[in-house]
C-alpha positions in Angstrom: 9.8 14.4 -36.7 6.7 12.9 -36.0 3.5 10.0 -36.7 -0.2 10.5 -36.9 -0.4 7.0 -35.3 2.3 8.1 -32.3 1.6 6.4 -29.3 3.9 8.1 -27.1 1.6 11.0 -25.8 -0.4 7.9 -24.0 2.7 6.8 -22.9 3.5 10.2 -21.0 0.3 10.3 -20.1 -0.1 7.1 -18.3 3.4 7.6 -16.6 2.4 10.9 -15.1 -1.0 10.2 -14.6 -0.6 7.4 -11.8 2.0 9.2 -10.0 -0.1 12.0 -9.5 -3.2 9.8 -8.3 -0.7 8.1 -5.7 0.7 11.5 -5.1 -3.3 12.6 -4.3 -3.8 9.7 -2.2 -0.7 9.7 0.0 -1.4 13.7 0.4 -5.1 12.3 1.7 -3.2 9.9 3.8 -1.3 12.6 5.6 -4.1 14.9 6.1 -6.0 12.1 7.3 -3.2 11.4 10.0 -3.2 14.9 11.1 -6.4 14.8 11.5 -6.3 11.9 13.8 -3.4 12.4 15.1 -1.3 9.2 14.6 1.2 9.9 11.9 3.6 7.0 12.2 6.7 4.7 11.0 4.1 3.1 7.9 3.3 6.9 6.8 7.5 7.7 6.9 7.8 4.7 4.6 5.3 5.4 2.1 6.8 8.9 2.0 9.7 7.5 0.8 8.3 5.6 -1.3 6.5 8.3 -3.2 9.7 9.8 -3.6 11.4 6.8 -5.3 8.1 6.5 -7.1 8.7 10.6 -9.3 12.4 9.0 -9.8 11.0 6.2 -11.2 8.4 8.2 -13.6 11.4 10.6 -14.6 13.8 7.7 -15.8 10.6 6.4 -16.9 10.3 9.6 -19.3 13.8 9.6 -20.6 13.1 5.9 -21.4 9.6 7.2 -23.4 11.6 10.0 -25.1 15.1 8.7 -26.0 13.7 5.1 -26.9 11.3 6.7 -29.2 8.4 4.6 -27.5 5.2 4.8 -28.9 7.1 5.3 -32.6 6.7 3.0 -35.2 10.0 1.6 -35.8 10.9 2.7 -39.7 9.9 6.3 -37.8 13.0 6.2 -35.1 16.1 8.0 -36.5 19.4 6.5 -36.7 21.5 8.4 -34.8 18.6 7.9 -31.8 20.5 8.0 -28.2 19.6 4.3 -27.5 22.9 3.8 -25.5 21.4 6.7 -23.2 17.8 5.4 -23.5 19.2 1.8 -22.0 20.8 3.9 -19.5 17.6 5.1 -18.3 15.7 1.6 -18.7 17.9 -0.1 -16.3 18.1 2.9 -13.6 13.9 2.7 -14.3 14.8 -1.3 -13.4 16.5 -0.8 -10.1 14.1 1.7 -8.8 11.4 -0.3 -9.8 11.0 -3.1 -7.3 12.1 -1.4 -4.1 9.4 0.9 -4.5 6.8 -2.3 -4.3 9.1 -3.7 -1.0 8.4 0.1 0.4 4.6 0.1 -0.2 4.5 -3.6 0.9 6.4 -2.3 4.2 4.0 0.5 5.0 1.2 -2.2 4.7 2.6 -4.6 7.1 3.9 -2.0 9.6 0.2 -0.2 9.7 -1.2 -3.5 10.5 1.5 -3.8 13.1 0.4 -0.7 14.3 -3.2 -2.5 15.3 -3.2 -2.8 19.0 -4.2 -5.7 20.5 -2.9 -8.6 17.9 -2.8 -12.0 18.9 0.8 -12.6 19.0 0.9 -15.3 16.1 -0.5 -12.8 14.3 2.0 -10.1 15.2 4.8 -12.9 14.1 3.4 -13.4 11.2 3.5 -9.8 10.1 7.1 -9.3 11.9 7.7 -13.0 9.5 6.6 -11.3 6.3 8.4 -8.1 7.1 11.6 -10.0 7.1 10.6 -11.8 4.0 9.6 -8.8 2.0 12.9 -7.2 2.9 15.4 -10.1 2.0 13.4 -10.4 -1.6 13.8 -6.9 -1.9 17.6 -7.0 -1.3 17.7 -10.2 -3.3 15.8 -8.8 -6.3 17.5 -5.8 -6.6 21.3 -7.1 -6.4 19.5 -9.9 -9.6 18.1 -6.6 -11.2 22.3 -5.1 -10.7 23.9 -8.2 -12.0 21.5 -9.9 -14.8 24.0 -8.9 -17.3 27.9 -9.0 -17.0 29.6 -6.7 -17.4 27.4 -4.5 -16.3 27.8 -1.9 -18.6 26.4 -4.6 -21.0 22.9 -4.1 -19.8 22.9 -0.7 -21.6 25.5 -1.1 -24.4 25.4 -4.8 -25.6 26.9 -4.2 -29.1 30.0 -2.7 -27.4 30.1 -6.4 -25.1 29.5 -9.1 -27.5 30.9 -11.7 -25.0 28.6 -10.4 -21.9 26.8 -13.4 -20.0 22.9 -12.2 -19.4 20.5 -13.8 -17.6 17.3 -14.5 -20.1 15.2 -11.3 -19.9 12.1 -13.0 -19.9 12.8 -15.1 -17.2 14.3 -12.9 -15.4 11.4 -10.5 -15.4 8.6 -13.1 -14.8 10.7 -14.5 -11.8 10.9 -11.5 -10.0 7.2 -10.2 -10.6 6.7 -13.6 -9.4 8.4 -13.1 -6.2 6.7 -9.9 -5.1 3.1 -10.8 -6.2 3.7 -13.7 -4.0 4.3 -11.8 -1.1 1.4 -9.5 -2.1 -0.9 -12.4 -1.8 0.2 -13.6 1.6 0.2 -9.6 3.1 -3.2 -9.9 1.2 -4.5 -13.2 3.6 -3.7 -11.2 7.0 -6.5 -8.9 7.7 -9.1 -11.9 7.0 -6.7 -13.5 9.7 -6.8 -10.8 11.8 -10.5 -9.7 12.0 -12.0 -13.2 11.9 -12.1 -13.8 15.7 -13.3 -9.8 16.6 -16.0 -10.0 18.2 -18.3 -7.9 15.8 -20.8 -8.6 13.1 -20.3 -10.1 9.9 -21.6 -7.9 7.8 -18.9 -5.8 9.8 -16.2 -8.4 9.5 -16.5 -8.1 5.6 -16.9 -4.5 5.3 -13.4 -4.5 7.3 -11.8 -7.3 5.5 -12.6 -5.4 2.3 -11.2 -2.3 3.4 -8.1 -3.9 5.1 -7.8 -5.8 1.5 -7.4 -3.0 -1.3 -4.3 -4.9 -1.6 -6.4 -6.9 -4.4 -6.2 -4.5 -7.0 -1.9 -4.9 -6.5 -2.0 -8.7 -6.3 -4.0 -8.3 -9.9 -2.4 -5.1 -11.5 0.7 -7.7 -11.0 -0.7 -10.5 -12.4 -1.6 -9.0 -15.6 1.8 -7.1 -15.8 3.8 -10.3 -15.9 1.5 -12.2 -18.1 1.5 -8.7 -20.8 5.3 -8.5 -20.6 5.8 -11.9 -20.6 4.5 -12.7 -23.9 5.8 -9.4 -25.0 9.6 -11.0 -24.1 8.9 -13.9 -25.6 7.7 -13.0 -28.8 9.3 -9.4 -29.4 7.0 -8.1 -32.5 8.7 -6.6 -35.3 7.1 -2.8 -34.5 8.5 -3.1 -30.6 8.3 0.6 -30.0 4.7 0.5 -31.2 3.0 0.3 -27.9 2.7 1.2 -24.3 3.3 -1.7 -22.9 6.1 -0.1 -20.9 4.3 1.8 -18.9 2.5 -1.1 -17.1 4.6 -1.2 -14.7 3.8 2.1 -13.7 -0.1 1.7 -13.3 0.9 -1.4 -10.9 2.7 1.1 -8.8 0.5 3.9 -9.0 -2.4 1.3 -7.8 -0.4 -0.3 -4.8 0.0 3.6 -3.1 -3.5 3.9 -3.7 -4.1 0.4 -1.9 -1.7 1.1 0.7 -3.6 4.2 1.5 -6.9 3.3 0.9 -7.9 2.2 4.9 -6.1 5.9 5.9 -9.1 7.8 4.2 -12.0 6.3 7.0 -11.5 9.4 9.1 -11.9 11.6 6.4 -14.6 9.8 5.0 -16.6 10.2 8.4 -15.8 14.1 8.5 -17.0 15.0 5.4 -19.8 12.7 4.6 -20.8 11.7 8.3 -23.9 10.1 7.1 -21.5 7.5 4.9 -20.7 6.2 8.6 -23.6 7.0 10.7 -21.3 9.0 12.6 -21.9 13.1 13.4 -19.6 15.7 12.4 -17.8 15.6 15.2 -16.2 12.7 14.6 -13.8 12.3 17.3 -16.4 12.9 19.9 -19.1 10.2 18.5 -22.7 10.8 18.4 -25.6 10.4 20.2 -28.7 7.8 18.6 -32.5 8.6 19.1 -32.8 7.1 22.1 -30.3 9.1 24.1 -27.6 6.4 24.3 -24.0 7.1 23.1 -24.0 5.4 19.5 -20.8 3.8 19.0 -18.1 5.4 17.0 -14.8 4.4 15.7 -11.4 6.2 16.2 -7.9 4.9 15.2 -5.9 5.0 18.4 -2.0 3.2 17.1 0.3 1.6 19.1 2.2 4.5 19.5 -0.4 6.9 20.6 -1.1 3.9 23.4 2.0 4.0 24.8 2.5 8.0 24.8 -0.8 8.5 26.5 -0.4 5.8 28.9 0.2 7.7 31.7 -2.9 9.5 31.6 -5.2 6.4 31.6 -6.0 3.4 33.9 -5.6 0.5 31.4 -7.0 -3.5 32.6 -6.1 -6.3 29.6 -8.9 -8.8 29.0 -7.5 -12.1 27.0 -10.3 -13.3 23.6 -11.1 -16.0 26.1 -11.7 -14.3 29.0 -15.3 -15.2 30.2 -15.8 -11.4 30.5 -14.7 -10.6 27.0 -17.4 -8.9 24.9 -18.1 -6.2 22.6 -19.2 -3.7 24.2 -18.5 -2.2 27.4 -18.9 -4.7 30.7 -21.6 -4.5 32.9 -21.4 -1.6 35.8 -18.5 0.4 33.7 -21.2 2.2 31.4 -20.3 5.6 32.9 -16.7 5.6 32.0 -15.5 6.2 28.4 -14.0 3.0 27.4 -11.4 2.5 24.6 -11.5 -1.3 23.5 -9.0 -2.9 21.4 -9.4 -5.8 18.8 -7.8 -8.4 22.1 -10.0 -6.3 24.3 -7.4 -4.3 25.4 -9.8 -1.8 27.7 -8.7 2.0 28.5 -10.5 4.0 31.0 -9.6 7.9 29.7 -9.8 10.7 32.4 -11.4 13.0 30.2 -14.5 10.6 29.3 -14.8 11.8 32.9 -16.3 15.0 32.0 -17.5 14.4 28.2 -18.6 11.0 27.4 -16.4 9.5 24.5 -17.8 6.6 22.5 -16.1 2.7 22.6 -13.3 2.8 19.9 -11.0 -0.1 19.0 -7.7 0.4 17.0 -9.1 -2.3 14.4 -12.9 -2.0 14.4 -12.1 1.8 13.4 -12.3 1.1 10.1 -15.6 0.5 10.2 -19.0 1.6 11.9 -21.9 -0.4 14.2 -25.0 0.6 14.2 
């Protein structure tokens, strides 16, 4: 069978499409990581969460194919597998939201990773941790039980009786929930970088790159404003559209959010200039007037701790007198690795080649 005005090609389109970009970016994320060494817990989780993501685009399909989305409805036949097609719309339901919790997680456990945090803003993120992962449980045992009996979800005319809750509601208060928790993992980096000790034209150039998280906060906001009227005021030609797959494109954006902040090193490699960094972009670069320019590197909490016993390490509190950005006065011919709390590193091997001041934070972006 088939329709000159079929929309269901976009439809398969746009639910592959995004997978693969996030697919591309998390690939980028990795090699990124190997690059700098400093693969950790937030790249595990948003490995996982690509994973759940392709389950989700291939119930997603069966939805598109046995649904006859993108049809015109006089075009769907009448022995269509809609009983299957539910079946696949409520799996595509449940997989849904955890994959948002896991893309949320890898975003609040990579700022974790930031050495140095002031510790309210260390409980904060531990705070929203906790709260992204009870609405996640909470959301997804709703998203199991909206319909009694169960089976009711996918078969309604077989359960005349079943209790539901309403599907509009039910969609907008859950979208509701997680762009909520978007928007407060969304206000931490401004919290965080506000008191380094850098300049602002820095400060927003890491702010905006700590804050991709945007373009989640507003794929989510149009979703649940699109699908809410949809619910609300089901059209007569329902199928007639790809509406469905906007839930997708908010997916496919929050990977490329999540990894967005990853791509710096690679960024500095390839296009050095971009950064005012050299090629070699672990070892810095030297300015005009002979003087080590500064360069960033991301050096994580874990690579701290693992290295520790190779380095002399001295903590300076914000307040400290001392504190400043920059080396102190009479340390200039030691390599010095400075952290967002002025966590200061002496390495042994700055010993013998200089290395440039790098803070776990402030390696996101570049001074002059």
């Amino acid at each position: 069978m088939g329709s000159s005005d079929s929309l269901q090609p976009q439809a398969i389109g746009l639910i592959f499409g995004f997978p693969a970009v996030a697919t591309a970016a998390v690939a980028l994320r990795i090699y990124s990581r190997a690059l700098t060494r400093s693969f950790g817990a937030d790249d595990w989780v948003i490995c996982l969460a690509i994973i759940f993501y392709w389950a989700e685009t291939f119930t997603s399909y069966k939805v598109i194919i046995y649904t006859y989305i993108g049809y015109n409805v006089g075009d769907i036949p009448k022995d269509a597998p809609t009983v299957l097609g539910s079946k696949y719309a409520y799996a595509t339901e449940l997989i849904y939201n955890p994959i948002l919790a896991l893309v949320k997680t890898s975003i609040l456990l990579f700022l974790l990773r930031l050495t140095g945090q002031k510790k309210s803003v260390r409980q904060a993120i531990w705070a929203l941790l906790i709260l992204n992962g009870v609405a996640a449980i909470i959301t997804f045992f709703i998203t199991v039980f909206h319909c009694l009996p169960i089976a009711s979800n996918w078969n309604p005319v077989a359960y005349p009786n079943a209790k539901c809750l309403n599907f509009a509601n039910f969609v907008t208060g859950t979208a509701s929930v997680s762009i909520f928790t978007d928007f407060l993992a969304l206000m931490l980096p401004t919290w965080i970088v506000y008191e380094l000790q850098m300049r602002w034209n820095q400060k927003i150039m890491l702010i905006g790159i700590l804050s991709f998280g945007l373009l989640t906060v507003t794929a989510g906001v149009v979703r649940v404003i699109l699908l809410d009227n949809y619910d609300r005021h089901i059209p007569e030609n329902y199928t007639h559209t790809v509406l469905f797959c906007v839930s997708t494109i908010e997916v496919g954006l929050s990977f490329v959010a999540a990894c967005a902040p990853s791509f710096k090193p690679l960024v500095a490699r390839f296009l050095p200039k971009l950064f005012g960094a050299s090629s070699r972009y672990q070892n810095g670069s030297t300015g005009r007037s002979g003087r080590a320019r500064q360069g960033y590197n991301l050096h994580d909490a874990s690579n701290f701790s693992r290295n520790q016993h190779e380095r002399n390490v001295t903590l300076v509190e914000a307040n400290d007198a001392e504190g400043g950005y920059g080396p102190k006065r009479g340390d200039t011919k030691n390599g010095i690795t400075m952290t967002t709390q002025l966590e200061v590193t002496w390495d042994k091997s700055a010993r013998v080649e200089q290395h440039t001041n790098t803070s776990s934070m402030e390696s996101l972006v570049r001074a002059d």
